[in-house]
N, C-alpha and C positions, 0 to 999 in steps of 0.2 A: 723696340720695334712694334710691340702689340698696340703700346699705348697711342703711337701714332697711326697706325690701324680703326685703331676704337675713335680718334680724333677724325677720323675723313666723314665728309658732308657725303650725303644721298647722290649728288653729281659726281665727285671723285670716285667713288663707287662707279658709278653708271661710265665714267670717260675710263676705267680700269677695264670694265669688265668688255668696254669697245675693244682698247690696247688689244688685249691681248686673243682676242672672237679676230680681230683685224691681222696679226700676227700669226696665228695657226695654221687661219687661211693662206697667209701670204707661205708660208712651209710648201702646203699639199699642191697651191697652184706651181711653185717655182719645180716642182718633181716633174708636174704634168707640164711642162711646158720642153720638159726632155723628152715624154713619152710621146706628145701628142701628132699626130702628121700634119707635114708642113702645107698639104694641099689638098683638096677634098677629093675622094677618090670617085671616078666617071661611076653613074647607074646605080652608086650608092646614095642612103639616106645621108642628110646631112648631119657633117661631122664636126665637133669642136674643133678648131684646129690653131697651131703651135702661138700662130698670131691672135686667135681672140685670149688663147691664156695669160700673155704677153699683157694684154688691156687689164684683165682680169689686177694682174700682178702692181700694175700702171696705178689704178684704181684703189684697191689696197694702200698703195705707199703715199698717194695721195692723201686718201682717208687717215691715216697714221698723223701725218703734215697740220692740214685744217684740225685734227682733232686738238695736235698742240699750240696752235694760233692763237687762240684766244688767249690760253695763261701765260704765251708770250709777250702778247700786246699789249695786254693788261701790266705786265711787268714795268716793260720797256715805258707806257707813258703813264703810270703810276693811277691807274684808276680799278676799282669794283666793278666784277662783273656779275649782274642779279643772278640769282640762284636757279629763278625762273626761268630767264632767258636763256641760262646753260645746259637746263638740262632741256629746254626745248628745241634748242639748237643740237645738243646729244640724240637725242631721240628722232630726228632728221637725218642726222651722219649716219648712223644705223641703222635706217630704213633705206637708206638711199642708196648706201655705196653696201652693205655687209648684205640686208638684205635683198635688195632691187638688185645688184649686180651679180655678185658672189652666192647668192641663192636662188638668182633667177626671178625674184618675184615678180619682174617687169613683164616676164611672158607667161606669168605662171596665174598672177591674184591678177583676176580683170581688175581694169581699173587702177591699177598701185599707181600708176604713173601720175594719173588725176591726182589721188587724192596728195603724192605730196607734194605736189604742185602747188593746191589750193592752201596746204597747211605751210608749205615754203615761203607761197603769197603773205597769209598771215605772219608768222616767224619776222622774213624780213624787214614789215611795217613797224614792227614790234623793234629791231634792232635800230631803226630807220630814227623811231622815237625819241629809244634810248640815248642814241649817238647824238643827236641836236639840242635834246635835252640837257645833254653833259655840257656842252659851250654854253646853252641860255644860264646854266646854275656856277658859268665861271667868273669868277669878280673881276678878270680880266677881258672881259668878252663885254663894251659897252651898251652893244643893243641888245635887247628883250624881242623874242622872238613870241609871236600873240600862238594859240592852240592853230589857228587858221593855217598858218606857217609851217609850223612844225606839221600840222597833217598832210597838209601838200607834198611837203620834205619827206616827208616818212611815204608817203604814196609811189612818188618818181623815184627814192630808192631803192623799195622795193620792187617796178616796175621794171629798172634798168638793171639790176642783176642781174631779173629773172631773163632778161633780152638776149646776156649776158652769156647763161645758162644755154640756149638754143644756139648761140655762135659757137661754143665750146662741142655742141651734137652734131653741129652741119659739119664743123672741120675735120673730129674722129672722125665722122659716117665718111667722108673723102677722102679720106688717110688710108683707113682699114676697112671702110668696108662694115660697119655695125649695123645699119637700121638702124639705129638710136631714134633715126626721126620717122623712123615706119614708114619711108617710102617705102619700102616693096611688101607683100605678102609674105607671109613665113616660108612659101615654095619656091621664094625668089624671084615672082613676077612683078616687077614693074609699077607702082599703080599712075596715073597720069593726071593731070589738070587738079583738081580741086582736093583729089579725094589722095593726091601727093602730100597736100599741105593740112589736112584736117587735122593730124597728129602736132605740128608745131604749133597752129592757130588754136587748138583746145589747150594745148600747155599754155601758152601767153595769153589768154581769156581768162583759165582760172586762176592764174596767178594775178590778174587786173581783182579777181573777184574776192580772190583771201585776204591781199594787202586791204583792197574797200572796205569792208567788211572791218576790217580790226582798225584800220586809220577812221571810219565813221564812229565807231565807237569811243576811240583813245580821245576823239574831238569833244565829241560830249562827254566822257569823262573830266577830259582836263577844263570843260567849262564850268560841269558842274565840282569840280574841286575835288572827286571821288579819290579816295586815300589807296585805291587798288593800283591804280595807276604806279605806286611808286613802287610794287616789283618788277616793273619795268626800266627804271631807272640804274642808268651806269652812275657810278659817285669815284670824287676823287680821294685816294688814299691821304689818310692826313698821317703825316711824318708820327712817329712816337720821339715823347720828349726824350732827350739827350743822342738823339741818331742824326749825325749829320747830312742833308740833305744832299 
C-alpha cells in the first residue's frame, strides 16, 4: 500500500486531494439541504435555500464525474494523458466547481469568474492541440494536418465549449433561478438591455482571448519546431510485449 502511495505522480496527488475536498463537501451539503428552508422567508435577508443546496450537491457529483473522465477515456481509447495538461485541467476543476461554487468565490474574489474563463480559454486551446495532434501522429490517419490547421482546430474548439459552457448557465439560471449569468443585481433587480448581457459577452470575449493567446503561440511553436510544445501532446499507449491486444 505505501509503495504504491510513494509511486503516484504530482496529478494523482492533486485529482486525490480534489476526491476527497469534492466528497466532504458533498456530506455537509447533503445535511443542509434537510436543514435548509424551501422558500425565502417575506422582509427577510436573502436566504440559501433547500433548492440552491440541491445545485450545490448537483455540482459536486458532477465535479467527482469530469474528474474521473479523463483516466476513463484515456483507458477506453488507449492513449497518454500529458502531465501538464492534467494537472491544468485539475487545477480548473478546483477552481471552478470546489472553489467558485462550494466556496463562493464567484461572489466573493472579484473577477474569479474572468479569470477562469480566460485560463479555461487557454486550457481548452491547449486540449484542442493535444486531441488533433493525436490523429496527425496516427499512421492510420493519411493526411498531415499543417500547424495552420491544427491552430484553427484548436481555436473553434476551444471557442465552442466555451459556447457550450454559457448554454449549460442560461438553462440552470431558468430551471432554478441562479444568476449564473448575473442578470439581476445581488437585491434581485433586474438589469435590462446591454448591461443584462455584459456578464455572458465578457465570459465569451475572454475566453476568444485565452484560447488566441495560447493557439498564437502553439502556431509559432510548432513552426518553429520548439520541443516544449510536446507537454502538450496526447500519445498512444504502445502495448508491452507479450499482452494481448
Amino acid at each position: 500500500m505505501l509503495k504504491k502511495l510513494k509511486g503516484l505522480s504530482i496529478a494523482q496527488w492533486i485529482a486525490i486531494f480534489i476526491f476527497v475536498s469534492m466528497g466532504i463537501s458533498m456530506i455537509f451539503i447533503t445535511i443542509e439541504i434537510f436543514l435548509a428552508p424551501v422558500k425565502q422567508t417575506a422582509g427577510q435577508p436573502k436566504e440559501t435555500l433547500r433548492s440552491d443546496y440541491i445545485f450545490l450537491l448537483f455540482e459536486c457529483v458532477l465535479g467527482v464525474i469530469i474528474l474521473l473522465l479523463p483516466t476513463i477515456i484515456s483507458r477506453r481509447f488507449k492513449f497518454e494523458i500529458p502531465g501538464l495538461v492534467y494537472i491544468l485541467f485539475l487545477v480548473f476543476l478546483y477552481a471552478s466547481i470546489y472553489l467558485g461554487t462550494v466556496q463562493k468565490f464567484y461572489s466573493t474574489v472579484p473577477h474569479w469568474d474572468k479569470i477562469l474563463h480566460t485560463f479555461s480559454g487557454a486550457m481548452l486551446g491547449a486540449i484542442g492541440f493535444s486531441f488533433v495532434n493525436l490523429l496527425n501522429n496516427d499512421e492510420h490517419v493519411v493526411m498531415k494536418m499543417k500547424p495552420g490547421f491544427l491552430s484553427v482546430f484548436a481555436f473553434c474548439f476551444a471557442v465552442t465549449l466555451g459556447a457550450f459552457w454559457e448554454i449549460y448557465e442560461y438553462t440552470f439560471d431558468g430551471l432554478m433561478n441562479l444568476n449564473m449569468q448575473r442578470y439581476e443585481l445581488s437585491n434581485g433587480t433586474p438589469l435590462v438591455g446591454r448591461a443584462a448581457l455584459a456578464d455572458t459577452m465578457g465570459d465569451i470575449i475572454v475566453d476568444v482571448i485565452g484560447s488566441l493567446v495560447f493557439v498564437l503561440i502553439g502556431y509559432w511553436a510548432l513552426k518553429k519546431g520548439k520541443p516544449w510544445m510536446k507537454n502538450f501532446e496526447f500519445k498512444k499507449r504502445i502495448p508491452k510485449e507479450g499482452v494481448a491486444k
